[in-house]
C-alpha positions in Angstrom: 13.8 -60.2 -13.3 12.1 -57.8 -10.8 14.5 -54.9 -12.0 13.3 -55.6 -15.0 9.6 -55.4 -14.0 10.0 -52.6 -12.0 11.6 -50.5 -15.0 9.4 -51.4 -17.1 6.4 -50.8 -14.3 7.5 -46.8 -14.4 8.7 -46.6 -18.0 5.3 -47.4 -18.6 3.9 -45.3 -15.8 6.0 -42.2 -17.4 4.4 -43.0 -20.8 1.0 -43.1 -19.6 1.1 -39.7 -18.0 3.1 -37.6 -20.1 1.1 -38.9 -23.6 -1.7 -38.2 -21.2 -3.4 -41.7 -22.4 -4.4 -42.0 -18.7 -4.6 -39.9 -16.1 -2.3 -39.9 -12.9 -5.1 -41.5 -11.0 -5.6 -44.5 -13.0 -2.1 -45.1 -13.9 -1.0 -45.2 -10.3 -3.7 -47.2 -9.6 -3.8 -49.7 -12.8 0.0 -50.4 -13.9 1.7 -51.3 -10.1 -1.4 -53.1 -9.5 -1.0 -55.3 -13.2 2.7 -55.4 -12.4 2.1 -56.9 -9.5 -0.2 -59.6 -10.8 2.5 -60.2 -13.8 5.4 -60.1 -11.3 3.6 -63.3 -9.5 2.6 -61.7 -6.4 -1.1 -62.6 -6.8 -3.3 -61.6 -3.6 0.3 -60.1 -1.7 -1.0 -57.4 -3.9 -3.1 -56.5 -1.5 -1.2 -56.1 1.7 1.4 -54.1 -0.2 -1.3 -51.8 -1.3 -2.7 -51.3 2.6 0.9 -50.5 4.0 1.3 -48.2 1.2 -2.2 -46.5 1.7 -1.7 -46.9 5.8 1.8 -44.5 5.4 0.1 -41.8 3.5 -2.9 -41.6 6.0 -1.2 -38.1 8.2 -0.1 -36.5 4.4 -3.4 -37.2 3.1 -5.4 -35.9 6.3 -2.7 -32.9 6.4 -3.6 -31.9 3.0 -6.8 -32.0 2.7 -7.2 -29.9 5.6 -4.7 -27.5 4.6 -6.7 -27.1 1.7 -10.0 -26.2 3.4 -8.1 -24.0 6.3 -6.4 -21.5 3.5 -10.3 -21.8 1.7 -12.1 -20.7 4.2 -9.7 -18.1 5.8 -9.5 -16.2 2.0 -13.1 -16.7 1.4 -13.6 -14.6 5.1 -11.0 -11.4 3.6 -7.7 -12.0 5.6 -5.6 -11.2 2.7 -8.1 -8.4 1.6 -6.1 -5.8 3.6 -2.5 -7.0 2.6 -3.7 -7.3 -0.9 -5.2 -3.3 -0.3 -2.4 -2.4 1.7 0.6 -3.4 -0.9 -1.5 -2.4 -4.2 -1.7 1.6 -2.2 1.8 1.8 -1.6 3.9 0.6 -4.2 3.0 4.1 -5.8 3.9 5.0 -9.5 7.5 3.8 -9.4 8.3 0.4 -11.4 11.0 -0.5 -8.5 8.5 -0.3 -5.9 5.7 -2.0 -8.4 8.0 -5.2 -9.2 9.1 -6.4 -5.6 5.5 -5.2 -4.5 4.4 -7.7 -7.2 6.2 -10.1 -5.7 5.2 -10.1 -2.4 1.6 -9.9 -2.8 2.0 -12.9 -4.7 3.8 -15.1 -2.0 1.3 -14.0 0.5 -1.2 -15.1 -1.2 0.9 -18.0 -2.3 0.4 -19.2 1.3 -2.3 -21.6 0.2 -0.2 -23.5 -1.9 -1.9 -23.6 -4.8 -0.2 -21.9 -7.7 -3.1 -21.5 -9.7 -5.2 -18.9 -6.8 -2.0 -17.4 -6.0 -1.8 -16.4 -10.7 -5.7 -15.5 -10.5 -5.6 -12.9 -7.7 -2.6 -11.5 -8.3 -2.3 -10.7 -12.0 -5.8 -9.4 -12.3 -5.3 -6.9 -9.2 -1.5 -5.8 -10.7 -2.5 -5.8 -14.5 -3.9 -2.7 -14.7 -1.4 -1.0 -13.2 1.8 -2.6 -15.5 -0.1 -1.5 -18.2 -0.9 2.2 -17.2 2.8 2.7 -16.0 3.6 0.5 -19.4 5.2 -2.2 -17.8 6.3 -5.0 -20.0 3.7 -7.3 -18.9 6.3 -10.2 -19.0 8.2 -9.0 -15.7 4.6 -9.3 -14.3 4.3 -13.1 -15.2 7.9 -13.3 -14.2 7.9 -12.1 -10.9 4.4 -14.2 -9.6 6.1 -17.1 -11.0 9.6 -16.3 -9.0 6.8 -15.7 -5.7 5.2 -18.9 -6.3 8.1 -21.1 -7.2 10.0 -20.7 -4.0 7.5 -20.5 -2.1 7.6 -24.6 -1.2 5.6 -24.8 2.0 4.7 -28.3 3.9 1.3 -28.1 2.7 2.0 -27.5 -1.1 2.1 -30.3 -3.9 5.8 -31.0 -4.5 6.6 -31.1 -0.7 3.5 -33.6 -0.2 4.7 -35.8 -2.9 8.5 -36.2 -2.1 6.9 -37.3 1.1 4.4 -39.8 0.1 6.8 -41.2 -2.3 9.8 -41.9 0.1 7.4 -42.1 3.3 9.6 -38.8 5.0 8.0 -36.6 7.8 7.4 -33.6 6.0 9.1 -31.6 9.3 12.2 -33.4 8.2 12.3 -32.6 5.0 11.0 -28.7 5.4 12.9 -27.6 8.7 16.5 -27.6 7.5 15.2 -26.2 4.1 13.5 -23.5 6.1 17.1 -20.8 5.7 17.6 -22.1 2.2 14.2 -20.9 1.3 15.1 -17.6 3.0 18.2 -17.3 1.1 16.0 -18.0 -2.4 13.2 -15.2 -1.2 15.9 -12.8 -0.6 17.3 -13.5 -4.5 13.8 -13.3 -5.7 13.0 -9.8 -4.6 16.6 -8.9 -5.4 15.5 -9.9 -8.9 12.6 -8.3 -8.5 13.9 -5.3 -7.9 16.6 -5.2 -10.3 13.6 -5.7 -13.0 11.5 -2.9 -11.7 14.8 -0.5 -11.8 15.9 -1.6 -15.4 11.8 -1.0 -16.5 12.3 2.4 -14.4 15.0 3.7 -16.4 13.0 2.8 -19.9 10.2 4.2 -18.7 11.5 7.4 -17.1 9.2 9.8 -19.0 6.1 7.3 -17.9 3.1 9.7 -16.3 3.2 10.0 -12.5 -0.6 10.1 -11.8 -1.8 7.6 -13.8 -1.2 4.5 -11.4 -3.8 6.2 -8.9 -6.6 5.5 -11.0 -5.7 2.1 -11.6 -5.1 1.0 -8.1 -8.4 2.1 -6.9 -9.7 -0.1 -9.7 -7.3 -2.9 -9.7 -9.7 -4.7 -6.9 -12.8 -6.1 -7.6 -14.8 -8.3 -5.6 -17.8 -10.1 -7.1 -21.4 -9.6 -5.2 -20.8 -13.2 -3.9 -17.2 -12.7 -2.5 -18.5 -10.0 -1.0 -21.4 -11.7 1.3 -18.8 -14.3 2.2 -16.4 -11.4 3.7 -16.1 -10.9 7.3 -13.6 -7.8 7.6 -14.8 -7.6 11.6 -12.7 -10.7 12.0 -9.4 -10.3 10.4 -7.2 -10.4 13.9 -9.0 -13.5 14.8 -8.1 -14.8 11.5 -5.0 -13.8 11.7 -4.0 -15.1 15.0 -5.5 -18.5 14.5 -3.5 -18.6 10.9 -0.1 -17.6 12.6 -0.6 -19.8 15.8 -1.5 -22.8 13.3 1.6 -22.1 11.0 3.6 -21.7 14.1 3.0 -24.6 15.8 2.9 -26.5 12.9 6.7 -25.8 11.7 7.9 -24.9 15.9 6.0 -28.2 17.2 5.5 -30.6 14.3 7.6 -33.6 16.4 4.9 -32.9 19.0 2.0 -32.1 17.5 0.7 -33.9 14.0 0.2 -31.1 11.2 -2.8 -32.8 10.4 -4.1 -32.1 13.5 -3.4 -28.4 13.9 -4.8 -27.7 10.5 -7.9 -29.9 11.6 -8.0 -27.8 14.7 -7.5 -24.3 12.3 -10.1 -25.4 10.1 -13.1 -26.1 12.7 -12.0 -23.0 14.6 -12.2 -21.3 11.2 -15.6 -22.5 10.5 -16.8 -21.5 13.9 -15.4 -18.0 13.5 -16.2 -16.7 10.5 -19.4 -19.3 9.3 -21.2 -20.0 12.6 -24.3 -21.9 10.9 -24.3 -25.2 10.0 -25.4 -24.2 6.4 -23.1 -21.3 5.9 -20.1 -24.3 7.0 -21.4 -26.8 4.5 -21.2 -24.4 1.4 -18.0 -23.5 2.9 -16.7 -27.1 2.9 -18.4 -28.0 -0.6 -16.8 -24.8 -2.2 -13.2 -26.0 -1.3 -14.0 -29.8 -1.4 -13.3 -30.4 -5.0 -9.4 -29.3 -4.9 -8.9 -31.4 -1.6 -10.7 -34.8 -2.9 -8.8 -34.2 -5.8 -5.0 -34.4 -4.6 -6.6 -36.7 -1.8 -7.0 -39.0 -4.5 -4.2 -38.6 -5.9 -1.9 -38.9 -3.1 -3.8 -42.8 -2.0 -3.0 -43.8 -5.4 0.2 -42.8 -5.1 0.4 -44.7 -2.0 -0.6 -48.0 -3.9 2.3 -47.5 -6.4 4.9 -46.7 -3.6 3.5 -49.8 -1.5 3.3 -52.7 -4.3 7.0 -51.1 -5.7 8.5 -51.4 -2.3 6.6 -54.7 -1.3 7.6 -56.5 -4.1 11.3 -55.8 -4.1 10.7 -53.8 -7.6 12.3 -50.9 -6.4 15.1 -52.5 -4.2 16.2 -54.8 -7.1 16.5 -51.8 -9.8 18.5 -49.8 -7.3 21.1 -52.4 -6.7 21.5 -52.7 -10.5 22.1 -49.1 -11.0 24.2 -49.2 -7.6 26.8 -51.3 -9.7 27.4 -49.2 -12.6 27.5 -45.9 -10.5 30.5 -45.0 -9.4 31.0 -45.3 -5.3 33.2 -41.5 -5.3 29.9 -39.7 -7.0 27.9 -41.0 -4.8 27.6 -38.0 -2.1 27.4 -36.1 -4.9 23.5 -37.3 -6.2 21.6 -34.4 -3.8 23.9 -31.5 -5.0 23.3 -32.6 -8.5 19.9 -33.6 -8.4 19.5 -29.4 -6.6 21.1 -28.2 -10.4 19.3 -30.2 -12.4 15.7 -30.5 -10.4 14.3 -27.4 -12.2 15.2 -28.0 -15.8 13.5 -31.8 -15.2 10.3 -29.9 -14.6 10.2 -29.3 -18.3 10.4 -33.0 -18.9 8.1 -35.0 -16.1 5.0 -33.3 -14.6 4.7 -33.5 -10.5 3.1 -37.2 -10.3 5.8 -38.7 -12.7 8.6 -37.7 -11.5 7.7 -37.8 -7.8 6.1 -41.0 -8.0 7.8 -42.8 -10.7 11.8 -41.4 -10.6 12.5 -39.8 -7.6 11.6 -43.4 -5.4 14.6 -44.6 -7.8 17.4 -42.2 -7.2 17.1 -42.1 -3.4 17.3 -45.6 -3.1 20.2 -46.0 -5.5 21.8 -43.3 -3.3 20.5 -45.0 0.1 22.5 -48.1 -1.4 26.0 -46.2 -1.3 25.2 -44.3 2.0 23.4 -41.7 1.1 20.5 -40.4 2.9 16.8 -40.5 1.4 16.0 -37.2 3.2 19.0 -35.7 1.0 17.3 -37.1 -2.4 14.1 -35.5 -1.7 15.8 -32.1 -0.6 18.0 -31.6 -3.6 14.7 -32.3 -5.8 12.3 -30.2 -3.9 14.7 -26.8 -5.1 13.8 -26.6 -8.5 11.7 -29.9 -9.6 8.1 -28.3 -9.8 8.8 -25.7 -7.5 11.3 -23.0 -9.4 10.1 -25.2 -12.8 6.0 -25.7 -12.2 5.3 -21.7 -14.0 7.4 -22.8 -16.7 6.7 -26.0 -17.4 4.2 -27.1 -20.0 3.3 -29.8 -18.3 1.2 -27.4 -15.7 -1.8 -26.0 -16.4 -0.6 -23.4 -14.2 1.8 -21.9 -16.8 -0.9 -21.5 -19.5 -2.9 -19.3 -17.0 -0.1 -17.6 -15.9 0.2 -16.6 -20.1 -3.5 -16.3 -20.5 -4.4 -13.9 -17.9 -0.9 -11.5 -18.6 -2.1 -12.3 -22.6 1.7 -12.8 -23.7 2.7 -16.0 -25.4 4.0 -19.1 -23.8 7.5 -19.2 -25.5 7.8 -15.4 -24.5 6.8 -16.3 -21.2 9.3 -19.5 -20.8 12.4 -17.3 -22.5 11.9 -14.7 -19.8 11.2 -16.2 -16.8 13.1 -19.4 -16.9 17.0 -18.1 -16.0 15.4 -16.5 -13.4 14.1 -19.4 -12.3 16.9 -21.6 -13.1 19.1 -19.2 -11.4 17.0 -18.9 -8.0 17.2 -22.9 -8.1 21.4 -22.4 -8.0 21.2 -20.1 -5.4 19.2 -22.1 -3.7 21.2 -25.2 -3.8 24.4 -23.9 -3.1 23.1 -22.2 0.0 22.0 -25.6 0.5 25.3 -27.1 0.6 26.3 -23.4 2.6 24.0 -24.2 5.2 24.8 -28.3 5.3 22.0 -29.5 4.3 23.7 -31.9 2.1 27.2 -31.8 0.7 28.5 -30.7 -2.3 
């Protein structure tokens, strides 16, 4: 009966979503909490909503100030000079334009947020691809290859496999952290390989004409301006690499919520010294952090009234019996293949929330660690798949601002994508993360 109830609970959940007749908020909220009532459970419900709200607290707080740090630091112009610095010397050269591409857009991609990272980084490089003549399609492609291996404790997939198996982040990132360096090396090998094979069909493209692009290419608006504060760009920087340092070289130690609580204050104080100028600060960056805040405590009332009631433990032993014992080791290494192509069927919440809690306990049941689950999905499920996926609204402004069509767009982009997932989780298995 409760496997029944729980399957139902996140068929339904997976319906509500993805026809978008509610939104991930309420339908976190609304259908575990009816279930519950349905189930029997009456006021239980309650206490299984607190433990699952009390075991989010150190994501939630981690996030949210994550959020605000990487705000207030790119509001003050730390990557301003990086941004300057790349866009002057990749030159006229489509090789060097490509993998410069590329790496502009995973600094900036330090935020975690997908969307800034598309919004600065096409804009600055579009005039360029299109005075060299650049197919404007190896420009959407190579933010998106930036972006979607770029999966950093702070950003949305890595927060979510968390929350919904209730796994340190540091466990779950750390042993990923040579994998990831194995997927940036393949994307700016890709990179490059794009740039050279545009080189060669554009080999009678101008040589000056990039110049006058470039010194164009950035912008700043009268009100990004008065927020800069070039005078402090070491102080940003040091405070940005000693909180990302301690955070991934301490995080048994010392809580990642509190170094980027610690980062943001000192932020504040060095860049926005008045009490006003830190309130707009705050207020301008407030609306993104409430908003996965949110997002994450309802997700911590599904996880809690699914794993209080026995929902979740009672459809994993039912799937236990009809899946063979031998595959069984087998579930992280095919979960790594499979994770990105899944991104074009269940948006971040859904699958995070509602399928991936499934799968690692089925494989906790025949011996397999959780930890493994939520490694094999983090290499491709909305990660390598979120700039592809029509379920993001991400990909649409990936197409709008490069003007090119969404099916052009996914037909490009995706086996790269698809193949930087492989790489990705057979360095996995290289590395022994999880076996194959």
């Amino acid at each position: 009966m409760l496997a029944l109830l729980g399957l139902c609970t996140i068929a339904l959940l997976l319906a509500a979503i993805l026809t978008k007749r509610l939104s991930p908020l309420v339908a976190l909220i609304v259908i575990p909490v009816a279930a519950a009532l349905v189930g029997g459970f009456g006021l239980e419900t309650g206490k299984f909503v607190l433990a699952g709200i009390q075991s989010l607290a150190p994501v939630v707080g981690m996030f949210v100030f994550a959020i605000l740090f990487f705000g207030i630091v790119s509001d003050a112009g730390l990557l301003d000079p990086i941004i300057d610095r790349i866009l002057a010397t990749v030159g006229t050269r489509p090789s060097r334009i490509v993998p410069g591409t590329t790496l502009l857009a995973l600094l900036i991609h330090l935020d975690g947020s997908g969307a800034v990272t598309f919004l600065i980084t096409i804009p600055a490089m579009l005039p360029l691809y299109d005075r060299v003549g650049i197919d404007r399609r190896i420009l959407a492609c190579a933010a998106s290859l930036a972006a979607g291996v770029n999966f950093l404790p702070w950003t949305g997939p890595m927060i979510r496999a968390s929350a919904a198996l209730k796994l340190p982040i540091p466990d779950i990132f750390t042993p990923l952290v040579p994998v990831q360096a194995v997927g940036l090396a393949f994307i700016f090998a890709v990179s490059y390989w794009l740039g050279a094979r545009e080189e060669r069909r554009l080999k009678h493209a101008r040589a000056g004409a990039v110049e006058a692009a470039a010194a164009g290419a950035r912008a700043l608006s009268d009100a990004e301006r008065a927020l800069r504060r070039p005078d402090r760009f070491w102080p940003n920087l040091i405070l940005t690499v000693a909180v990302l340092g301690t955070m991934v070289l301490m995080a048994e130690k010392i809580p990642p919520a509190l170094m980027f609580m610690l980062g943001t204050a000192l932020a504040l104080i060095i860049n926005y010294p008045s009490v006003d100028a830190q309130r707009q600060r705050i207020d301008a960056h407030a609306k993104a952090a409430i908003l996965m805040a949110s997002i994450l405590l309802a997700a911590g009332v599904f996880t809690g009234i699914m794993q209080g009631t026995g929902m979740l433990e009672a459809m994993a032993q039912s799937a236990v019996a009809v899946v063979p014992p031998g595959l069984a080791p087998h579930i992280p290494f095919t979960l790594g293949l499979v994770s990105m192509p899944l991104s074009m069927l269940f948006d971040p919440d859904s699958f995070y929330f509602g399928v991936l809690p499934v799968v690692a306990e089925v494989a906790h049941q025949l011996g397999v660690p959780p930890l493994q689950v939520a490694q094999g999905a983090l290499l491709g499920q909305m990660t390598t798949g979120f700039p592809v996926s029509p379920l993001t609204p991400a990909t649409f402004l990936v197409c709008g601002l490069c003007g090119i069509d969404l099916a052009d767009h996914q037909k490009f982009t995706f086996p790269f994508l698809l193949a930087a997932s492989v790489v990705m989780t057979f360095a996995a298995v290289a590395f022994g993360v999880f076996p194959l």
